[in-house]
C-alpha positions as CSV (number, residue, x, y, z in Angstrom):
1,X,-56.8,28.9,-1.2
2,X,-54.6,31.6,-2.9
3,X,-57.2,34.9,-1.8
4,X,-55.2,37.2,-4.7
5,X,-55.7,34.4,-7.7
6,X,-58.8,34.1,-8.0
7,X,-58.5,30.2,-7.6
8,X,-61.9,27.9,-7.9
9,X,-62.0,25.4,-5.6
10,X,-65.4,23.0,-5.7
11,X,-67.6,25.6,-4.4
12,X,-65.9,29.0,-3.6
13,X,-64.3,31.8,-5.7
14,X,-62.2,34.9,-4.3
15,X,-63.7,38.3,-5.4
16,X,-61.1,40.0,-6.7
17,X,-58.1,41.3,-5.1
18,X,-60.4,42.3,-2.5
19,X,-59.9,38.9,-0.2
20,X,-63.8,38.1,0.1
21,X,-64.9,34.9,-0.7
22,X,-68.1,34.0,-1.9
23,X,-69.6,30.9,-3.4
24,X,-68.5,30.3,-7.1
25,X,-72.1,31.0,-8.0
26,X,-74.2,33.7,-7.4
27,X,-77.7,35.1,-7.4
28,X,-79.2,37.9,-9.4
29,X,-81.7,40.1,-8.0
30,X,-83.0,42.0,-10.7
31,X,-86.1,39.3,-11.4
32,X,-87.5,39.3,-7.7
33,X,-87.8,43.3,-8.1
34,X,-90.9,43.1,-10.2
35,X,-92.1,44.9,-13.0
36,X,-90.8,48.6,-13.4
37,X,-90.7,50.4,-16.6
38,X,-88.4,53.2,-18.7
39,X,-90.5,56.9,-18.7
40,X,-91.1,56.3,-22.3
41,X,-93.4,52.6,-21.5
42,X,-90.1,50.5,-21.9
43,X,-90.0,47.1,-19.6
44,X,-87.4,46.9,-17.9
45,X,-88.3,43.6,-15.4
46,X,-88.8,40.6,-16.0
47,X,-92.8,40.6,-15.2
48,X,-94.7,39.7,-12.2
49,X,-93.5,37.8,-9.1
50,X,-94.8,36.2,-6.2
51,X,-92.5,38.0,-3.3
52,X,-93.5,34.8,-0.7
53,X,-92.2,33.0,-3.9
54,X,-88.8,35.1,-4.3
55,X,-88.3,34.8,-0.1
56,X,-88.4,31.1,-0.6
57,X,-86.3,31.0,-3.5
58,X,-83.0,33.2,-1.4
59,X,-83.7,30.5,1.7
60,X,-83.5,27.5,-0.5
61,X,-80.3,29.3,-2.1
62,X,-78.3,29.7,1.5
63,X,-79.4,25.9,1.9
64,X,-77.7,24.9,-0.8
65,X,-74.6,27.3,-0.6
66,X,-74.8,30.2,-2.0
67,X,-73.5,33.3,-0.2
68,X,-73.2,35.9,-3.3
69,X,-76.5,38.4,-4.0
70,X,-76.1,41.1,-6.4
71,X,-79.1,43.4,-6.8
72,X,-79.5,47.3,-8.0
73,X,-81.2,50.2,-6.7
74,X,-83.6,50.6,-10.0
75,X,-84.7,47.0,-9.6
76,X,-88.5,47.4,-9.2
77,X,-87.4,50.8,-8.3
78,X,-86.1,49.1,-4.4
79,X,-88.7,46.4,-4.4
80,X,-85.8,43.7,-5.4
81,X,-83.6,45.5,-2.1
82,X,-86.4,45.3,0.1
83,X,-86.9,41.8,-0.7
84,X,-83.4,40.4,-0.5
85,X,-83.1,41.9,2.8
86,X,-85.9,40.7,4.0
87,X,-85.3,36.8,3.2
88,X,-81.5,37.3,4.2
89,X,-82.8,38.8,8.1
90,X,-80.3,37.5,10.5
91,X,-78.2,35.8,7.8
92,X,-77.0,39.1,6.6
93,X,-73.5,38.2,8.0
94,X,-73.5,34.9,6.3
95,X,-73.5,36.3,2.9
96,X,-71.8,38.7,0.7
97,X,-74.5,41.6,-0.7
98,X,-73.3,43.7,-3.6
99,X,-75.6,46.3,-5.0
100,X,-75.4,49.3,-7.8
101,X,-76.7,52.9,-7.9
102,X,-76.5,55.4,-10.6
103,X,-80.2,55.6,-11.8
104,X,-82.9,57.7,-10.5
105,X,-86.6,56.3,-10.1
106,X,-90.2,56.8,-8.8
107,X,-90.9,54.5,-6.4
108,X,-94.5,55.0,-6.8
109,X,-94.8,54.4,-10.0
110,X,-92.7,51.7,-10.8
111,X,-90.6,54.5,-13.3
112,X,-86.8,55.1,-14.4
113,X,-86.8,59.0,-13.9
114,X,-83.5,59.5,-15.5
115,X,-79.7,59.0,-14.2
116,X,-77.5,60.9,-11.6
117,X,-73.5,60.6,-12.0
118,X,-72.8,63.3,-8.9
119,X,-70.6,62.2,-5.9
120,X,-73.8,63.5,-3.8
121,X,-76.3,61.6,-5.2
122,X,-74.0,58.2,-4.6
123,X,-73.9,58.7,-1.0
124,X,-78.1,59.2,-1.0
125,X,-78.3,56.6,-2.8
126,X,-76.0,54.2,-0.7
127,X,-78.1,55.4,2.4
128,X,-81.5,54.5,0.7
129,X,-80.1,51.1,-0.2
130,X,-78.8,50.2,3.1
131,X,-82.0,51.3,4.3
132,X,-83.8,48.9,2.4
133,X,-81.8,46.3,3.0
134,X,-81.5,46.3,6.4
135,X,-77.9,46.3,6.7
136,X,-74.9,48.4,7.7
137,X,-72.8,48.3,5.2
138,X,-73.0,46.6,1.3
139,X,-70.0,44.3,0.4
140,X,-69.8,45.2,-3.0
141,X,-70.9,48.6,-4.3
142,X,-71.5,49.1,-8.2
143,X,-71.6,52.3,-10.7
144,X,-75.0,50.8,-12.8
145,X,-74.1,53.5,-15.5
146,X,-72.3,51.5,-17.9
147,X,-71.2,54.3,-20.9
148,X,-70.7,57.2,-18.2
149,X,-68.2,59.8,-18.4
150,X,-65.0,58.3,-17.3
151,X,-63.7,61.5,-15.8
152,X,-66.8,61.7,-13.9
153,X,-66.4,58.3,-13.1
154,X,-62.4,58.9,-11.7
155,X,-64.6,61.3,-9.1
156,X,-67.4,58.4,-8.0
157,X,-64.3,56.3,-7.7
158,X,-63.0,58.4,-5.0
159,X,-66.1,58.7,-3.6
160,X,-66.3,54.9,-3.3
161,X,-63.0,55.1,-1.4
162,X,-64.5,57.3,1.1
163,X,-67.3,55.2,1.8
164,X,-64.7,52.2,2.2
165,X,-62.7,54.2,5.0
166,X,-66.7,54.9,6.4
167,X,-67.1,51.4,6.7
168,X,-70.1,51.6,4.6
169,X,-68.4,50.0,1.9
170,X,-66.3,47.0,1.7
171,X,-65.1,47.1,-2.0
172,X,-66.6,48.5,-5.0
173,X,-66.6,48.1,-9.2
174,X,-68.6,49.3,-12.3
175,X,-71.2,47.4,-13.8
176,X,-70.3,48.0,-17.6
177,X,-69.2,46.2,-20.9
178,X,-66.5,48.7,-22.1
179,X,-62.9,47.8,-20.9
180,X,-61.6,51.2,-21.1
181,X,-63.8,52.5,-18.4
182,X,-63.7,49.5,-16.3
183,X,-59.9,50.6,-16.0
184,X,-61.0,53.7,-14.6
185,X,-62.3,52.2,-11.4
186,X,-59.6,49.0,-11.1
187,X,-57.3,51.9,-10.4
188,X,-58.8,52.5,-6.9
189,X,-57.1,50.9,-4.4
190,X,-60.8,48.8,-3.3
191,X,-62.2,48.3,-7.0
192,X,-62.0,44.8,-6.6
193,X,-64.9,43.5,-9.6
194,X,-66.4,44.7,-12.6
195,X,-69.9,43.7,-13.5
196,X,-70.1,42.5,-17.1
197,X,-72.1,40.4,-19.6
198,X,-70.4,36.9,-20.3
199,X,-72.3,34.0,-21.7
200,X,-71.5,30.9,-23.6
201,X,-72.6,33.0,-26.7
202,X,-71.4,36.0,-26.4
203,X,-67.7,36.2,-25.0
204,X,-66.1,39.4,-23.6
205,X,-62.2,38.3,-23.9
206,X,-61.0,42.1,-23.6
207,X,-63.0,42.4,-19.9
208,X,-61.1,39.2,-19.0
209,X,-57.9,40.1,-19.7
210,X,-58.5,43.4,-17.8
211,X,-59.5,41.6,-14.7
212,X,-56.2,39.3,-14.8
213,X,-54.1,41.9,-15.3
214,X,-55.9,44.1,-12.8
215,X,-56.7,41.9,-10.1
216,X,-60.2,41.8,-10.5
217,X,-63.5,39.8,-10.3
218,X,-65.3,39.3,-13.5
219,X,-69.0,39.4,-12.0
220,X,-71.0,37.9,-15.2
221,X,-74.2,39.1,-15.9
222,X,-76.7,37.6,-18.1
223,X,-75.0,34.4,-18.1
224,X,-77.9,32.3,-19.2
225,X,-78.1,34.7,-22.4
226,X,-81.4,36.2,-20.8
227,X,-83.4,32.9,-20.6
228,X,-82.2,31.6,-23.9
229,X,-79.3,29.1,-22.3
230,X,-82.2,27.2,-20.1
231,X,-83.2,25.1,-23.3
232,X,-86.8,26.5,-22.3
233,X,-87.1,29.7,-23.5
234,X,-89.7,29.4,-26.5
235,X,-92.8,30.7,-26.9
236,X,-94.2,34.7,-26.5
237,X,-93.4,36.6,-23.5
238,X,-96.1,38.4,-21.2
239,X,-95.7,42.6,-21.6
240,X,-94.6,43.4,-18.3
241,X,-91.3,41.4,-19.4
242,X,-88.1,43.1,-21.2
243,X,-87.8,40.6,-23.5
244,X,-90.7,41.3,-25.2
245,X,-90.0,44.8,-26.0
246,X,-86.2,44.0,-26.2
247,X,-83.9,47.1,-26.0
248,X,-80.9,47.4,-28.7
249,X,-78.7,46.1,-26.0
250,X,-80.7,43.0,-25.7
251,X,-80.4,40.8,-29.0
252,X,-81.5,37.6,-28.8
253,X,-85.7,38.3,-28.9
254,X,-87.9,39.2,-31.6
255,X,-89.3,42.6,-31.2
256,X,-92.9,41.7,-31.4
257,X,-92.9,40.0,-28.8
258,X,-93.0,36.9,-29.9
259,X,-89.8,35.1,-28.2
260,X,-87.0,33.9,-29.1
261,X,-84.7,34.9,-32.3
262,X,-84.8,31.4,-33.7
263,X,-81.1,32.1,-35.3
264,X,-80.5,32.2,-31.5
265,X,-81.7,28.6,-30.5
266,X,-79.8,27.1,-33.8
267,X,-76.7,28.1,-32.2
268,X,-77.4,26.7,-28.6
269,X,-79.1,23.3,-29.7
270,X,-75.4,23.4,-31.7
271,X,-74.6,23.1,-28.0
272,X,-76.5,21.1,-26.3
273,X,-74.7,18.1,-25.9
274,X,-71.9,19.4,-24.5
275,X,-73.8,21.5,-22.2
276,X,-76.3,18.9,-20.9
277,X,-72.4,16.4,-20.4
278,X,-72.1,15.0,-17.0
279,X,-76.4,14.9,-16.1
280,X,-75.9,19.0,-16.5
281,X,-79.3,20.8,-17.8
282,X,-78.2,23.2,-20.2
283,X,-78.7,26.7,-17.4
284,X,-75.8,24.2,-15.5
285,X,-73.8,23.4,-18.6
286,X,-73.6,27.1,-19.2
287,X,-72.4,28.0,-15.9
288,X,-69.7,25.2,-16.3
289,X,-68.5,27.0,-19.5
290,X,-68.1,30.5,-17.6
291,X,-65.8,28.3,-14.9
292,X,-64.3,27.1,-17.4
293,X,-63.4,30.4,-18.9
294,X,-61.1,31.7,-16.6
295,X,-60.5,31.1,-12.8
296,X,-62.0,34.6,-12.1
297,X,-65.7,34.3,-13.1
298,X,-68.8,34.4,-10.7
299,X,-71.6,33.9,-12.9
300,X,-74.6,35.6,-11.1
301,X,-78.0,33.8,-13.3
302,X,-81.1,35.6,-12.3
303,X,-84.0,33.7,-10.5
304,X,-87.9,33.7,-9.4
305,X,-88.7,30.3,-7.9
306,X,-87.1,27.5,-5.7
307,X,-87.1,25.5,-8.7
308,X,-84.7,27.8,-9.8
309,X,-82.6,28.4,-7.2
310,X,-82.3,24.9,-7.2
311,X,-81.5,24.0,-10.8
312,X,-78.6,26.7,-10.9
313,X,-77.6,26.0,-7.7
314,X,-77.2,22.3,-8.9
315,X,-74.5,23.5,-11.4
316,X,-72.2,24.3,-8.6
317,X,-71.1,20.4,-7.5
318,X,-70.9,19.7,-11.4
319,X,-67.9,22.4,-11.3
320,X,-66.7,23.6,-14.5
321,X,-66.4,21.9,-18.2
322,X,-62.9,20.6,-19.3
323,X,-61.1,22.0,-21.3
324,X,-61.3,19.6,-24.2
325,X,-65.5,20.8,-24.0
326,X,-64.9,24.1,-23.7
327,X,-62.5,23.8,-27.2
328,X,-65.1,21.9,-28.8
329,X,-67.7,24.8,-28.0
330,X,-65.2,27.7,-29.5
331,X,-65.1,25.4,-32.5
332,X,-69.1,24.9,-32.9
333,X,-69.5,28.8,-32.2
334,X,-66.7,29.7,-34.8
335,X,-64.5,31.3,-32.3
């Protein structure tokens, strides 16, 4: 496999420029954290979890393949850390960990305290995650602060070189949706991703082209659309859930609380029977579209049982959609 391209093969994906492979799916973190919350009442998890549950879930997904975790700091302010390195335990070695820092929280409280863009704080932070997972060194180490000041972020660049000739880090990226500042970090010599939101409905073709041009892995968040590309998400949503209170970066939801924008589910049952082609369920058929998208995509869908874990899993040996589906898709969407 060609390590700088970025090449899919059934099941793997390089990330980045960085050499690493990692399976061309992988597993978000941020549900298995819990419920935490914004100082101001906001939720920012995705409600309650059973951690026996979430431990269960990881194993089932190194069964089946999956070698990529990303997780964050803030994600039930370390519970979501503490977790995934307690399921990985002597698999550490097996799989590629990335992580993000950036926000500062009370652990005790379940509380976003506020956010912390200093070279010093990065390397705390770094230590406190590797503490919690139980690890050495993290594979891939992301700046969570996605509209932070880009000089400032030129500096936590540097920094992230230092902790790659440390051996604490083996690459690093920013977790953000704006291409200019992306470009800040894919000028280190180890910014080998950047972390960005890519679904089926909402495309990010700028980001794309940056991580082309630049070499780059194009780590998709939110790939599922939050819930609303499973087909099954109807119905209210209990409090502790972010969804029901969504923030203005989250559209999709009603802000009462009461689900779903149904505007939203018009435009994926315009999709469902491409999605669902080929036995997919539609979480699989949107996974196949990101593939599809471009050769450097590794969709990472968020997760809470082994149900889960195994549905997206699934969507691996399906591979991606042609290219005849994806057309018919950008046709349906307007694009």
């Amino acid at each position: 496999m060609d390590t700088t391209s970025g090449t899919i093969t059934s099941t793997t994906r390089t990330l980045g420029r960085s050499g690493i492979e990692v399976s061309a799916l992988g597993f978000g973190c941020w549900a298995i954290g819990g419920e935490h919350r914004a100082a101001d009442g906001q939720p920012l998890g995705w409600g309650r979890v059973d951690d026996e549950e979430s431990v269960r879930a990881v194993h089932r997904a190194l069964d089946l393949g999956v070698t990529f975790f990303d997780t964050a700091d803030c994600y039930g302010t370390g519970h979501s850390e503490r977790i995934l390195g307690r399921a990985l335990g002597r698999r550490r070695d097996d799989v590629v960990v990335a992580t993000k820092w950036g926000n500062v929280f009370d652990p005790d409280t379940r509380t976003l305290t506020g956010t912390d863009d200093t070279p010093e704080y990065a390397r705390r932070a770094l230590t406190a995650s590797l503490r919690r997972l139980g690890t050495d060194h993290v594979d891939l180490y992301q700046f969570h602060l996605s509209d932070a000041d880009p000089v400032r972020a030129a500096e936590l660049r540097d920094q992230c070189e230092e902790f790659v000739r440390e051996g604490l880090v083996r690459a690093y990226g920013w977790s953000t949706d704006d291409p200019g500042r992306a470009a800040v970090f894919a000028a280190g010599p180890h910014a080998t991703a950047v972390q960005h939101r890519l679904n089926v409905l909402q495309d990010a073709p700028e980001l794309l082209e940056l991580c082309e041009r630049s070499g780059l892995a194009s780590v998709n968040r939110s790939p599922l659309a939050m819930g609303l590309l499973t087909g099954t998400r109807r119905g209210p949503l209990e409090p502790g859930d972010i969804r029901s209170r969504p923030p203005a970066w989250l559209p999709g939801f009603e802000g009462d609380g009461s689900g779903a924008d149904p505007r939203w589910l018009e435009r994926v049952e315009a999709l469902r029977e491409i999605l669902t082609s080929d036995g997919r369920t539609p979480a699989q058929g949107a996974l196949a579209w990101l593939w599809a998208r471009s050769p450097r995509t590794v969709p990472i869908p968020g997760f809470r049982t082994v149900a889960q874990a195994e549905q997206n899993a699934g969507a691996i040996a399906k591979g991606p959609l042609t290219a005849g589906q994806s057309a018919e898709i950008g046709r349906l969407l307007g694009r």
